[in-house]
Chimera marker file (.cmm) of the C-alpha trace (Angstrom):
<marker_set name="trace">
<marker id="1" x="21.348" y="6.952" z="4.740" r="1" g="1" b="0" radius="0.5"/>
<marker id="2" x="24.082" y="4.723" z="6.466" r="1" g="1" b="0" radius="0.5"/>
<marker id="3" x="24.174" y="4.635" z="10.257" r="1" g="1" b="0" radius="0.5"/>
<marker id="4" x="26.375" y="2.995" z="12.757" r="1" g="1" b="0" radius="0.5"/>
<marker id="5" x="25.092" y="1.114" z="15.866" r="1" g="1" b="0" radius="0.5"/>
<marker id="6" x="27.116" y="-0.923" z="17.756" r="1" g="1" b="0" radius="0.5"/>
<marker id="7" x="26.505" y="-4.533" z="17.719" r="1" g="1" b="0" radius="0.5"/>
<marker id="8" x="23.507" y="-4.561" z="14.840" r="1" g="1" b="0" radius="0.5"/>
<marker id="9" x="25.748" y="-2.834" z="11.774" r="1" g="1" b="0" radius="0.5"/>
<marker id="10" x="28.348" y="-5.263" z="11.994" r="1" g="1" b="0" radius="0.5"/>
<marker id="11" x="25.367" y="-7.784" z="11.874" r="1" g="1" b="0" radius="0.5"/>
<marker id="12" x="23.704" y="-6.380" z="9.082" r="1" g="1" b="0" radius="0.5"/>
<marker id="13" x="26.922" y="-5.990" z="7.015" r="1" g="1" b="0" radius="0.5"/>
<marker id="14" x="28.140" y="-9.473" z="7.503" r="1" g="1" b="0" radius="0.5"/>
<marker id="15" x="25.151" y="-10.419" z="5.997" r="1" g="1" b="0" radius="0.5"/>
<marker id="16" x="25.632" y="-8.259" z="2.637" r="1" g="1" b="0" radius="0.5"/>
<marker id="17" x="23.436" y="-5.577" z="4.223" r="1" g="1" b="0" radius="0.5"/>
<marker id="18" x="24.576" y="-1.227" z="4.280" r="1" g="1" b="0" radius="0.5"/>
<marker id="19" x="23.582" y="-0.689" z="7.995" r="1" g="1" b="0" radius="0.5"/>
<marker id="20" x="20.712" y="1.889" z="7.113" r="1" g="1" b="0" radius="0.5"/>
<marker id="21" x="17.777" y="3.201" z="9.002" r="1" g="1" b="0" radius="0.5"/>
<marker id="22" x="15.405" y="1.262" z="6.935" r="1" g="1" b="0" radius="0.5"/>
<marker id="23" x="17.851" y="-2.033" z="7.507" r="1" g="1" b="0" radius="0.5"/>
<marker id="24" x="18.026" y="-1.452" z="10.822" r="1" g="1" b="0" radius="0.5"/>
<marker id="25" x="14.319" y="-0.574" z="11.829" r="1" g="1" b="0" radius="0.5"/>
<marker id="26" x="12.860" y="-3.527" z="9.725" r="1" g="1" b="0" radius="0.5"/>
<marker id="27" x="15.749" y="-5.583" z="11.773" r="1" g="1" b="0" radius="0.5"/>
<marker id="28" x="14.152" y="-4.533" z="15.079" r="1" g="1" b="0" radius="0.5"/>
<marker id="29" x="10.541" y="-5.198" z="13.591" r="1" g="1" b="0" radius="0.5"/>
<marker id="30" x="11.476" y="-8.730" z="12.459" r="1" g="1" b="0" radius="0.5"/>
<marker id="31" x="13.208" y="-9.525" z="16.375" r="1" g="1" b="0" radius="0.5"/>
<marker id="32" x="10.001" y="-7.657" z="17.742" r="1" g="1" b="0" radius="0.5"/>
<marker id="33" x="8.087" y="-10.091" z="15.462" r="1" g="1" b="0" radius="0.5"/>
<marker id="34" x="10.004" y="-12.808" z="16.396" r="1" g="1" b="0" radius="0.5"/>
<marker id="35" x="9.728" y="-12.427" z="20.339" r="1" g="1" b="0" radius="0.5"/>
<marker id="36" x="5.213" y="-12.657" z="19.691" r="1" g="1" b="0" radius="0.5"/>
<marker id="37" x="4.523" y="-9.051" z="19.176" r="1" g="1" b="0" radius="0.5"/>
<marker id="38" x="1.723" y="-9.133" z="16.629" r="1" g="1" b="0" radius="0.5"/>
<marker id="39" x="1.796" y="-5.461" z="15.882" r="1" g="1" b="0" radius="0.5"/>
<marker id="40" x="5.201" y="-5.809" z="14.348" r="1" g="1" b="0" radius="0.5"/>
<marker id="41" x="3.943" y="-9.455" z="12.423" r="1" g="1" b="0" radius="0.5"/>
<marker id="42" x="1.594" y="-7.298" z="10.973" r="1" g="1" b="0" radius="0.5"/>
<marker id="43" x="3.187" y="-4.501" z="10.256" r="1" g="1" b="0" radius="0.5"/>
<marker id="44" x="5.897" y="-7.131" z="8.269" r="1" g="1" b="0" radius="0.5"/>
<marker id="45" x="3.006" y="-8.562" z="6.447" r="1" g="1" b="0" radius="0.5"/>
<marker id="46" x="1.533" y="-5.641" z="5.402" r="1" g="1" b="0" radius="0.5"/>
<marker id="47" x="4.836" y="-4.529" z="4.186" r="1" g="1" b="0" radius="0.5"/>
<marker id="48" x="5.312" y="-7.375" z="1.926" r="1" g="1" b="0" radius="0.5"/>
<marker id="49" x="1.829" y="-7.563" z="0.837" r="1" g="1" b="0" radius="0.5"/>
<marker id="50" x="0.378" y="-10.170" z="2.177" r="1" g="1" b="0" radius="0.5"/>
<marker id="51" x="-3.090" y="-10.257" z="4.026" r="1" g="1" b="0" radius="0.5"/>
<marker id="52" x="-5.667" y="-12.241" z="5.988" r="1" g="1" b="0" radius="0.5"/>
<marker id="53" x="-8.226" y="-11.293" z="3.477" r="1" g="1" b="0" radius="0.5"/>
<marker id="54" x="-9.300" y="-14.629" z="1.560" r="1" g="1" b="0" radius="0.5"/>
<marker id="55" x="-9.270" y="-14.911" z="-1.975" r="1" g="1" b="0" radius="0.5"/>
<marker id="56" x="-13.104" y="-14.469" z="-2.367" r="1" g="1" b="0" radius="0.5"/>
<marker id="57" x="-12.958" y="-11.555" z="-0.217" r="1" g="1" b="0" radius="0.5"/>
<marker id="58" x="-10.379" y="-9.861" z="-2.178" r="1" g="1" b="0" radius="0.5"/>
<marker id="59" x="-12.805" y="-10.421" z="-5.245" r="1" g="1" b="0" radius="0.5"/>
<marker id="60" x="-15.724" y="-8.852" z="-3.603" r="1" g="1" b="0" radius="0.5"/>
<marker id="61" x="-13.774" y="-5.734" z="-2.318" r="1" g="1" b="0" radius="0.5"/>
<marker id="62" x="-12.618" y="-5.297" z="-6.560" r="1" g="1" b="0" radius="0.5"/>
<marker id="63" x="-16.188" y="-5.839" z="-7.758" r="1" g="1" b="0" radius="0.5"/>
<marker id="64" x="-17.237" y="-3.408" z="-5.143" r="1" g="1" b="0" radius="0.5"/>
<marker id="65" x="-14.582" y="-0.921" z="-6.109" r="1" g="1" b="0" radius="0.5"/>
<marker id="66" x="-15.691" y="-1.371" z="-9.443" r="1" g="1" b="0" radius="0.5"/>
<marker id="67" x="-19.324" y="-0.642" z="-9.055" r="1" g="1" b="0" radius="0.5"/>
<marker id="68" x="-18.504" y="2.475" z="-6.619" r="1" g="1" b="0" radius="0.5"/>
<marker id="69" x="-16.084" y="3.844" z="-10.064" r="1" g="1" b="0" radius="0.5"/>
<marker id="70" x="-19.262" y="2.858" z="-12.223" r="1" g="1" b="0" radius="0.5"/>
<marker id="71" x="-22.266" y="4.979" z="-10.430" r="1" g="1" b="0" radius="0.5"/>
<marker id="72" x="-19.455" y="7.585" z="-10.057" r="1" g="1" b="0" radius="0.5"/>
<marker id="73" x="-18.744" y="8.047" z="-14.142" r="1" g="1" b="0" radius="0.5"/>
<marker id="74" x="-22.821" y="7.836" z="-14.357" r="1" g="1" b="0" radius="0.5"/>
<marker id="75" x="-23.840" y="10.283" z="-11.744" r="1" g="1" b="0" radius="0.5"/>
<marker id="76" x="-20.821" y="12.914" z="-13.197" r="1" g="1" b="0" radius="0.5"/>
<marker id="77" x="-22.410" y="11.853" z="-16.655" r="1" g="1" b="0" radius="0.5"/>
<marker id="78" x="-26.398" y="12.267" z="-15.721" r="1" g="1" b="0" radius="0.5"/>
<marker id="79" x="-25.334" y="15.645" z="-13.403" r="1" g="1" b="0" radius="0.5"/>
<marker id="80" x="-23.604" y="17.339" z="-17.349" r="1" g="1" b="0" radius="0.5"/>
<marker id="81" x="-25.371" y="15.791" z="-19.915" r="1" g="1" b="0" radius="0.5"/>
<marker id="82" x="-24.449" y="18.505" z="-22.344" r="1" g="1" b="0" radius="0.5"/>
<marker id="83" x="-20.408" y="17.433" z="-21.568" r="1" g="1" b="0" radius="0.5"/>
<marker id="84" x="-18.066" y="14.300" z="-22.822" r="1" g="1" b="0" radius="0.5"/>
<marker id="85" x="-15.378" y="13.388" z="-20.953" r="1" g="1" b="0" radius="0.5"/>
<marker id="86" x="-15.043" y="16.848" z="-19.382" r="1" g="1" b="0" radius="0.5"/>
<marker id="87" x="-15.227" y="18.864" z="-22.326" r="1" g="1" b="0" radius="0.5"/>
<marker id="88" x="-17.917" y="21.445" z="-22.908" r="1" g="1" b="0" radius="0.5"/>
<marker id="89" x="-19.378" y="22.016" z="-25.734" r="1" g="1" b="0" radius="0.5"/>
<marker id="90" x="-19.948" y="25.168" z="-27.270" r="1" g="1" b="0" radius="0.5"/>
<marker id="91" x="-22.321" y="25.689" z="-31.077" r="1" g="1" b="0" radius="0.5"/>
<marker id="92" x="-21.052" y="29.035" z="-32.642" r="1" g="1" b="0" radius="0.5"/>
<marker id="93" x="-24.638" y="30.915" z="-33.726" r="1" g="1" b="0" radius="0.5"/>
<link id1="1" id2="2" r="1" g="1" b="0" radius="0.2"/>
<link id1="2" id2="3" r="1" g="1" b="0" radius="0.2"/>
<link id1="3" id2="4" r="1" g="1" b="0" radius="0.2"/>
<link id1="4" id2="5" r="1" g="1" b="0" radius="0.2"/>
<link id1="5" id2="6" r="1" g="1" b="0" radius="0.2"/>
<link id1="6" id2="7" r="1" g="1" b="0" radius="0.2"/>
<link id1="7" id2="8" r="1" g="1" b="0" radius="0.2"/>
<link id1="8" id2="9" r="1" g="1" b="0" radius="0.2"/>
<link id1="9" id2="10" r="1" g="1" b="0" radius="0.2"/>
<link id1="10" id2="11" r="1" g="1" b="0" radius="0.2"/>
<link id1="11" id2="12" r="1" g="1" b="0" radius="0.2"/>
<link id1="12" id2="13" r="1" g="1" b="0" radius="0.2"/>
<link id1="13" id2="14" r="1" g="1" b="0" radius="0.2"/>
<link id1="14" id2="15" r="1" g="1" b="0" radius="0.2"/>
<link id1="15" id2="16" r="1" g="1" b="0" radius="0.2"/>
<link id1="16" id2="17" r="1" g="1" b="0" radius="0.2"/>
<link id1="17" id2="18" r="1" g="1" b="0" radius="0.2"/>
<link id1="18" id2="19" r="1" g="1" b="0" radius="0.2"/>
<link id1="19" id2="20" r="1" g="1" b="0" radius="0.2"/>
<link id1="20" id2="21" r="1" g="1" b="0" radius="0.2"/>
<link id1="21" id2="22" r="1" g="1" b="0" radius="0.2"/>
<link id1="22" id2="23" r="1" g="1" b="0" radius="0.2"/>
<link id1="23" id2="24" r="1" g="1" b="0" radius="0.2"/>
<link id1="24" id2="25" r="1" g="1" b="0" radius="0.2"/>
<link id1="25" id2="26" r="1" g="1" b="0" radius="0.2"/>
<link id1="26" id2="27" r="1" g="1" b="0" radius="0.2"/>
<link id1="27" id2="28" r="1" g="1" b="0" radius="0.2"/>
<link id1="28" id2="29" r="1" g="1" b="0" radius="0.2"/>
<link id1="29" id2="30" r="1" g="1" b="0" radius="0.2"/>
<link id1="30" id2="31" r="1" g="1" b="0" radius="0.2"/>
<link id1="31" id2="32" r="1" g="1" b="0" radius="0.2"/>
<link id1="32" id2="33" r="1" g="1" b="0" radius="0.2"/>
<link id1="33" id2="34" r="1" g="1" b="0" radius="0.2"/>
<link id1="34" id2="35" r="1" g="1" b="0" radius="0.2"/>
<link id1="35" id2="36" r="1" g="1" b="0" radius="0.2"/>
<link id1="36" id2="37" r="1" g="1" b="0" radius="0.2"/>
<link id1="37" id2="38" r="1" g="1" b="0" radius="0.2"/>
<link id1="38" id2="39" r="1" g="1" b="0" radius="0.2"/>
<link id1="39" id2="40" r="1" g="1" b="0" radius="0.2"/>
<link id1="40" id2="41" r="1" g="1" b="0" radius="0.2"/>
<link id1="41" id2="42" r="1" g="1" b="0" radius="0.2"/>
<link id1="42" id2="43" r="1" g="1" b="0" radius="0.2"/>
<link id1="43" id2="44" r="1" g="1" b="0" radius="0.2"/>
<link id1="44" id2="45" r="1" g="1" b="0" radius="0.2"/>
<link id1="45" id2="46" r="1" g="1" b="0" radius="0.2"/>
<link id1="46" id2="47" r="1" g="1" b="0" radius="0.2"/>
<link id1="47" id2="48" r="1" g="1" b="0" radius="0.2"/>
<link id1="48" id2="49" r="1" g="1" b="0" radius="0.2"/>
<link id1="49" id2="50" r="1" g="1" b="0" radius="0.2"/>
<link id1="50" id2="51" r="1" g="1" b="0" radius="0.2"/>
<link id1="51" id2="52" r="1" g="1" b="0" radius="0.2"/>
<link id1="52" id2="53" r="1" g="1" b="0" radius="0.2"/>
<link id1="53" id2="54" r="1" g="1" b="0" radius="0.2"/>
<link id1="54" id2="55" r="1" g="1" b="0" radius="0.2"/>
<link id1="55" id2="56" r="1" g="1" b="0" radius="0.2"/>
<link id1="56" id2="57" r="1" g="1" b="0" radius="0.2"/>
<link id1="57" id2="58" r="1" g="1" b="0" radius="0.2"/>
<link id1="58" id2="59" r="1" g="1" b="0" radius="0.2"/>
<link id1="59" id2="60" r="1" g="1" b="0" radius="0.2"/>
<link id1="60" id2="61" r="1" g="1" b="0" radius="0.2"/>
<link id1="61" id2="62" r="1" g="1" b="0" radius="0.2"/>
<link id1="62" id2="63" r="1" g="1" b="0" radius="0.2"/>
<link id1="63" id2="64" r="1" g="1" b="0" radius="0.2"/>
<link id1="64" id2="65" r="1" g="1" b="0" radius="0.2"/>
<link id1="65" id2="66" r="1" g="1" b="0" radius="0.2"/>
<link id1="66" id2="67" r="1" g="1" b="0" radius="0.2"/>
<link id1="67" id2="68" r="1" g="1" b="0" radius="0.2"/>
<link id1="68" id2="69" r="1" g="1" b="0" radius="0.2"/>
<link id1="69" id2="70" r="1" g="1" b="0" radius="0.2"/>
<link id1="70" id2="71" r="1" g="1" b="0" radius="0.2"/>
<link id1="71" id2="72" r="1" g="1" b="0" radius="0.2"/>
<link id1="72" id2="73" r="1" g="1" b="0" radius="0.2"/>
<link id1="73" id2="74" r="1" g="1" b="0" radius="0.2"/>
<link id1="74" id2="75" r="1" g="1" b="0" radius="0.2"/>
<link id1="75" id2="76" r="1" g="1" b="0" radius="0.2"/>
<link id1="76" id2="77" r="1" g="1" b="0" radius="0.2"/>
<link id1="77" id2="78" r="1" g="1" b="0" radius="0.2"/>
<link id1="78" id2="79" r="1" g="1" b="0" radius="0.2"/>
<link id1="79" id2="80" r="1" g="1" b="0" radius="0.2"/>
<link id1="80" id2="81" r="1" g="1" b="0" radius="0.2"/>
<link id1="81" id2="82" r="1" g="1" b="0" radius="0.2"/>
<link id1="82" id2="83" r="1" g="1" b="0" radius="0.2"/>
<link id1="83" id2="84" r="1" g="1" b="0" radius="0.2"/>
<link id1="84" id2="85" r="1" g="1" b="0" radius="0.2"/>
<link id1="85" id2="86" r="1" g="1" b="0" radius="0.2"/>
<link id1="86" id2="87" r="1" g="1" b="0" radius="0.2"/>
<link id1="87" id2="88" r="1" g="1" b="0" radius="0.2"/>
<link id1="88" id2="89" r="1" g="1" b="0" radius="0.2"/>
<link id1="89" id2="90" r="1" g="1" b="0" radius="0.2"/>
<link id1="90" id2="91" r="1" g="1" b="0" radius="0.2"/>
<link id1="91" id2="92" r="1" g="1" b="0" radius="0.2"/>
<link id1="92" id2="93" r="1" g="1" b="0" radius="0.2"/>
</marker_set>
């Protein structure tokens, strides 16, 4: 949605920018950012992906993701033995 403020949509515009709420409050985040406010940094960084999580740390938090999914598909296999993949099955008599 477009808004007009005085002074920052001109700004925005000249710039190739709409003037929206989403232009305007990541604007005030980055100047917020700028001036040392590290909730806003972070906030930015977050945004765009990035973190302060190293490479091997990243790796361990996957690997324990991935063991958390694997006991999860056991324990839902051991608890209905007499199921596959959430299908029961019936024998006619």
């Amino acid at each position: 949605m477009k808004v007009e403020v005085e002074g920052l949509s001109d700004i925005l515009m000249a710039d190739g920018g709409e003037s929206t709420y989403e232009e305007l409050i990541t604007m005030a985040m980055i100047e917020k950012a700028m001036r040392g406010d590290v909730k806003a940094f972070n906030a930015i960084r977050a945004t765009v992906g990035q973190t302060d999580m190293s490479d091997t740390d990243l790796e361990e938090q996957e690997a324990r993701t991935q063991q958390m999914k694997a006991n999860t598909e056991r324990m839902r296999r051991e608890a209905a033995p007499d199921r596959e993949d959430g299908v029961d099955i019936i024998n006619d008599v």
